[in-house]
VEXPATOR-455195 format. One record per residue: residue number from 1; residue in one letter; z, x, y of N, C-alpha, C, O in turn. Coordinates in Angstrom, 1 decimal, padded with zeros to 4 digits. Layout:
REC / NUM / A / Z / X / Y / Z / X / Y / Z / X / Y / Z / X / Y
...
//
This chain:
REC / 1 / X / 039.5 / -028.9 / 028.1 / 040.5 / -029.7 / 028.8 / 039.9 / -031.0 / 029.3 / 038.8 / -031.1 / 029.9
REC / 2 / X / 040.6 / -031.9 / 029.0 / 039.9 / -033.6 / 029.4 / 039.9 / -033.7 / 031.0 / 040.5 / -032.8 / 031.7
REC / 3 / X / 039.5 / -034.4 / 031.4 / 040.0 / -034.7 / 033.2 / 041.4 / -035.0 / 033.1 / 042.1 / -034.2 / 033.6
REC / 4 / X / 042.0 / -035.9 / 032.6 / 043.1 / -036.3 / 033.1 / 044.2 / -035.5 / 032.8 / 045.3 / -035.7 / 033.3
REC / 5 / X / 043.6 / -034.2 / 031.6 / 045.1 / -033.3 / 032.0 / 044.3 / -032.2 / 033.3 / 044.8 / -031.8 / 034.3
REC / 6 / X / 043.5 / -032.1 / 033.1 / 043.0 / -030.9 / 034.4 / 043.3 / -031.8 / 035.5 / 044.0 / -031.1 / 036.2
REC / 7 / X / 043.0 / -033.0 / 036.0 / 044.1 / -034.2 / 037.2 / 045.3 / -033.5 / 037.2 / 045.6 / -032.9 / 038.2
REC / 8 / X / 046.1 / -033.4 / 036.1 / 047.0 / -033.4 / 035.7 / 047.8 / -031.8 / 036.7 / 048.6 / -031.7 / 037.7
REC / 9 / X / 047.2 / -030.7 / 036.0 / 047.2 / -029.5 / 036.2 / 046.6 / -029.3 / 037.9 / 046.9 / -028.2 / 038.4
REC / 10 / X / 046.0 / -030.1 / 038.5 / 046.0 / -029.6 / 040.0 / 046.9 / -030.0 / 040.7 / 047.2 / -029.3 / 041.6
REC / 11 / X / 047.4 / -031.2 / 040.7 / 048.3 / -031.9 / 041.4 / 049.5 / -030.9 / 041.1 / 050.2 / -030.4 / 042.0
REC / 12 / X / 049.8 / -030.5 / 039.7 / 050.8 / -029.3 / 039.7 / 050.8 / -028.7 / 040.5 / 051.7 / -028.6 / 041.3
REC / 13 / X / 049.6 / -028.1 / 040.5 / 049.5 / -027.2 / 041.3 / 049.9 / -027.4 / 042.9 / 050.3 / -026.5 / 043.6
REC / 14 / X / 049.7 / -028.3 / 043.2 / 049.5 / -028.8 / 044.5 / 051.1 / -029.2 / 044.8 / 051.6 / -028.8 / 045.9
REC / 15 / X / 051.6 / -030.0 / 044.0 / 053.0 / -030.0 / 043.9 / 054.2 / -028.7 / 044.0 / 055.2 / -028.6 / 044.7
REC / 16 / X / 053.6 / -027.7 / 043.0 / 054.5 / -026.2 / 043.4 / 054.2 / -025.6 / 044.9 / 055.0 / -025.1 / 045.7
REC / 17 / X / 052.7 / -025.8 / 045.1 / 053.0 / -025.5 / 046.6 / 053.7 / -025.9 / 047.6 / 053.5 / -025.3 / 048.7
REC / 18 / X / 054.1 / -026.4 / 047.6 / 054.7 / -027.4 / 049.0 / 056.2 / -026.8 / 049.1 / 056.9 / -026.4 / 048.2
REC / 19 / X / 056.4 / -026.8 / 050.1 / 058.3 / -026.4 / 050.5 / 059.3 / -027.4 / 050.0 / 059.0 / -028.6 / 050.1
REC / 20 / X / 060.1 / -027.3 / 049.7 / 060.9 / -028.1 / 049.5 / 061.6 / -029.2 / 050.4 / 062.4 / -030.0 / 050.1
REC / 21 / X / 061.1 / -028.9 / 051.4 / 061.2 / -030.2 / 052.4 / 060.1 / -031.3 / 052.7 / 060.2 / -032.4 / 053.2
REC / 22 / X / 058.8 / -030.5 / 051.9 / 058.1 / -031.1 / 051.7 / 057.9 / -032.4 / 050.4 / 057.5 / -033.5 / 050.4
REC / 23 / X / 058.3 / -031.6 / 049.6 / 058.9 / -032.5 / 047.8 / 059.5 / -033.1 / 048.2 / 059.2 / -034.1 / 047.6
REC / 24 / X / 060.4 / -033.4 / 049.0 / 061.6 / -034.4 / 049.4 / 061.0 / -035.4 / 049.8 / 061.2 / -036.5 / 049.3
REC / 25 / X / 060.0 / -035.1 / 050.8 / 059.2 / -036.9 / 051.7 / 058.6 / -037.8 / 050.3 / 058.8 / -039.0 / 050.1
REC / 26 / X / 057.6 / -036.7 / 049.5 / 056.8 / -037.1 / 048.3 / 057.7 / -037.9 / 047.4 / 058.9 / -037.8 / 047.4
REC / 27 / X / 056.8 / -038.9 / 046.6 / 057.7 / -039.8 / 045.6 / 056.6 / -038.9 / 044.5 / 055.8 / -038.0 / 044.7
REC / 28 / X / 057.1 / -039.7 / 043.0 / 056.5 / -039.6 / 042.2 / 055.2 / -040.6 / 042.0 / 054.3 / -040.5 / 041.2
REC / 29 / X / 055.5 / -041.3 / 043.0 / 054.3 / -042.7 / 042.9 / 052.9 / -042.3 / 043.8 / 051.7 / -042.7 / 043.7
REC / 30 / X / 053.5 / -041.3 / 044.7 / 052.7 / -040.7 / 045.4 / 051.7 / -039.0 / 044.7 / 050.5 / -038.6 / 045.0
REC / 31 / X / 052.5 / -038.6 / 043.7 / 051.8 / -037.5 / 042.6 / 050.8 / -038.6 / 042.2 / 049.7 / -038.7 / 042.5
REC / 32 / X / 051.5 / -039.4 / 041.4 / 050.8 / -040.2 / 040.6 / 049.0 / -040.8 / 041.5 / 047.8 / -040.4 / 041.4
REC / 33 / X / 049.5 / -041.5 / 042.1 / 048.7 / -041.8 / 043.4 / 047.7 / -040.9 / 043.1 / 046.6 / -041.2 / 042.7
REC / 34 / X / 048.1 / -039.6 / 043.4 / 047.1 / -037.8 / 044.1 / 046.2 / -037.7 / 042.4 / 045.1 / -037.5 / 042.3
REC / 35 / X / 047.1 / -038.1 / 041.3 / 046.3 / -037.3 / 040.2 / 045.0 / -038.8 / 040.1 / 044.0 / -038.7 / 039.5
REC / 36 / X / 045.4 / -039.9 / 040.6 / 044.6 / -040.7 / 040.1 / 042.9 / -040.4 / 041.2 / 041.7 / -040.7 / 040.9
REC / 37 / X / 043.4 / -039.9 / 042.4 / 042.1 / -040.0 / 042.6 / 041.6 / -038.8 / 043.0 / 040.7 / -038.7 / 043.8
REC / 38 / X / 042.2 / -037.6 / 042.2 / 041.7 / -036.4 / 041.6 / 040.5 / -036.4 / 040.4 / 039.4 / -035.9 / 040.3
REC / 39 / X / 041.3 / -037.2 / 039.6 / 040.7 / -037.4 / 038.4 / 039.2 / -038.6 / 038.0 / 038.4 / -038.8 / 037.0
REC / 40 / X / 039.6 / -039.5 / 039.7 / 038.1 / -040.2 / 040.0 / 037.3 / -038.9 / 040.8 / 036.2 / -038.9 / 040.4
REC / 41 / X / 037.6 / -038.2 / 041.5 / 036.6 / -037.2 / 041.8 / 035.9 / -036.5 / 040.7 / 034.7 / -036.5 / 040.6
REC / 42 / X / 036.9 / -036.0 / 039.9 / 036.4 / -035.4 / 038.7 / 035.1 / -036.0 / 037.9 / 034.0 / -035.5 / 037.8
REC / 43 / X / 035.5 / -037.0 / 037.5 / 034.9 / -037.7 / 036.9 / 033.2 / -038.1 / 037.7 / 032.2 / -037.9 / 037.1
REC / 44 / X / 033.2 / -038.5 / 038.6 / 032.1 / -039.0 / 039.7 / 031.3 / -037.6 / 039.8 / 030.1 / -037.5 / 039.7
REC / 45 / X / 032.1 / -036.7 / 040.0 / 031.1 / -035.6 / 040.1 / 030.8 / -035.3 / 038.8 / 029.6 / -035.5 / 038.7
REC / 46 / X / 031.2 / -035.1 / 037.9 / 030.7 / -034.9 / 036.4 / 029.9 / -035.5 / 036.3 / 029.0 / -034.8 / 035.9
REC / 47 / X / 029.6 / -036.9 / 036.3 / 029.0 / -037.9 / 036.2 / 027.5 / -037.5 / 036.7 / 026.6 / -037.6 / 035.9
REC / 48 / X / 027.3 / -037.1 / 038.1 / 026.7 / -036.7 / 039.0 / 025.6 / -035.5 / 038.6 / 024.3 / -035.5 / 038.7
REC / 49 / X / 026.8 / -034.5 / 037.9 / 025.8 / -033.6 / 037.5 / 025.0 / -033.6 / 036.0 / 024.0 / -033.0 / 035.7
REC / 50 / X / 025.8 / -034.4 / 035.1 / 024.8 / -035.0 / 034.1 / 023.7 / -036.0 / 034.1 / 023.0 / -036.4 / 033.2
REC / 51 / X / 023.7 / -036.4 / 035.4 / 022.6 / -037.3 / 035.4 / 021.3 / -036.5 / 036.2 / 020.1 / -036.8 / 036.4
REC / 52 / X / 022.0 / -035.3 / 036.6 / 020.8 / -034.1 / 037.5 / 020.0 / -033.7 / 036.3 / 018.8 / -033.7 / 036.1
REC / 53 / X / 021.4 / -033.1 / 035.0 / 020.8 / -032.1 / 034.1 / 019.8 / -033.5 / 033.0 / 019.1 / -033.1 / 032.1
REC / 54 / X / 019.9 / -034.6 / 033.3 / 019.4 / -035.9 / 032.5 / 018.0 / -035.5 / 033.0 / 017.1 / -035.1 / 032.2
REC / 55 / X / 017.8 / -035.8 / 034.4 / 016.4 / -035.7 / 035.1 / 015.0 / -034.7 / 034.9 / 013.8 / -034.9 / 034.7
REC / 56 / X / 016.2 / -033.5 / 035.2 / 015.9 / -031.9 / 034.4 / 015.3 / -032.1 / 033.3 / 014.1 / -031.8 / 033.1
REC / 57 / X / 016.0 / -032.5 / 032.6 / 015.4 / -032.6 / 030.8 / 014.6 / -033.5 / 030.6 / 013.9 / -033.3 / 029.6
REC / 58 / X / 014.5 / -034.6 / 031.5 / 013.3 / -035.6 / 031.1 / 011.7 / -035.0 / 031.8 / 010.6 / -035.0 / 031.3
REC / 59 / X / 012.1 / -034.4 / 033.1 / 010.8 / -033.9 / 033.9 / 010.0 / -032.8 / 033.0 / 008.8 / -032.8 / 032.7
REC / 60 / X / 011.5 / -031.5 / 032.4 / 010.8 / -031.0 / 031.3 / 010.2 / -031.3 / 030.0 / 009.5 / -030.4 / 029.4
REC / 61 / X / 010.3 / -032.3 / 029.5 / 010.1 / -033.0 / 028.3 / 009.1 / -033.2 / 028.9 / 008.4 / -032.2 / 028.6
REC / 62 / X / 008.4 / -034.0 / 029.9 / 007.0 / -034.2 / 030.6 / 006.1 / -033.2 / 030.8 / 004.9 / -033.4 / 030.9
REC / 63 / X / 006.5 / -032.2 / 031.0 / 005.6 / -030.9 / 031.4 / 005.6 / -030.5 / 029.5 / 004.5 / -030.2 / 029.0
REC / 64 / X / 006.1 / -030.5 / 029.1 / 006.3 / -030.0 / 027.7 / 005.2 / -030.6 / 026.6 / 004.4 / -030.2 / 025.8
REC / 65 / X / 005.7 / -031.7 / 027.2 / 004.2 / -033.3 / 026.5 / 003.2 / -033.0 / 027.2 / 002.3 / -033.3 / 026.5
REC / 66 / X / 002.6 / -032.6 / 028.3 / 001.5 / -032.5 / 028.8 / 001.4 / -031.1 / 028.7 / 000.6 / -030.9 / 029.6
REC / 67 / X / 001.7 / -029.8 / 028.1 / 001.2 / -028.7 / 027.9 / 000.5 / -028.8 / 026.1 / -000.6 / -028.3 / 025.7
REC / 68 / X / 001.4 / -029.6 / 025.3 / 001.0 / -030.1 / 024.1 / -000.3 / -030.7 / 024.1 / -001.1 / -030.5 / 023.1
REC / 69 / X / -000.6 / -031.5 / 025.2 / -001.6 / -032.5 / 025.2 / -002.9 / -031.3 / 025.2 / -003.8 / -031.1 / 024.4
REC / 70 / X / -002.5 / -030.5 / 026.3 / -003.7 / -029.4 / 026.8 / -003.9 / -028.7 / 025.8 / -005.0 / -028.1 / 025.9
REC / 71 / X / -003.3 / -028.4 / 024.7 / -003.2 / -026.8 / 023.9 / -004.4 / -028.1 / 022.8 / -005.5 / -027.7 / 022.6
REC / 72 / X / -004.1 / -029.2 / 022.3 / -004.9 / -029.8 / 021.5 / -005.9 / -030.4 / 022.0 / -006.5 / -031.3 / 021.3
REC / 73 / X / -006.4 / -030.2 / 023.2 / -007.6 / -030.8 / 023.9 / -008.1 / -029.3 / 023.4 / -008.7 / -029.4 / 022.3
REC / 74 / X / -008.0 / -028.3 / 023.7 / -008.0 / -027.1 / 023.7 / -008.8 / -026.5 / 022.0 / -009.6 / -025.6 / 021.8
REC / 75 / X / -008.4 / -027.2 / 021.4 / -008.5 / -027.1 / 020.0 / -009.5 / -027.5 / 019.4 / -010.1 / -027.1 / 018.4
REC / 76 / X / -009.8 / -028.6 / 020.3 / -011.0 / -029.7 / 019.8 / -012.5 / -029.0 / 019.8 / -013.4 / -029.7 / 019.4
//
């Protein structure tokens, strides 16, 4: 599911909850409004945790390259 339909799908959600006196105050400009900065949270935190699992993978790559280095000093 892309962000902007899972945006899409919470605000639903969020929309069936409400009473119907509640739906009445709400516009559609105001859904619209909720999914847009649903779907910037989404995104920012996704963002967020690919650049952790980025870090992860470079710091490993460095222990990886320096266990390589050791096993061929090792060899010598």
């Amino acid at each position: 599911m892309n962000i902007s339909q899972h945006a899409y799908e919470v605000v639903k959600g969020f929309r069936t909850s409400l009473r119907d006196d509640q739906q009445q105050v709400l516009q559609e400009e105001d859904y619209e409004s909720l999914q847009i900065l649903v779907e910037a949270a989404i995104s920012e935190h996704a963002s967020r945790v690919l650049h952790s699992n980025a870090k992860q993978l470079e710091a490993l790559a460095k222990q990886t390259r320096a266990l390589a280095a050791s096993i061929e000093q090792d060899e010598k």
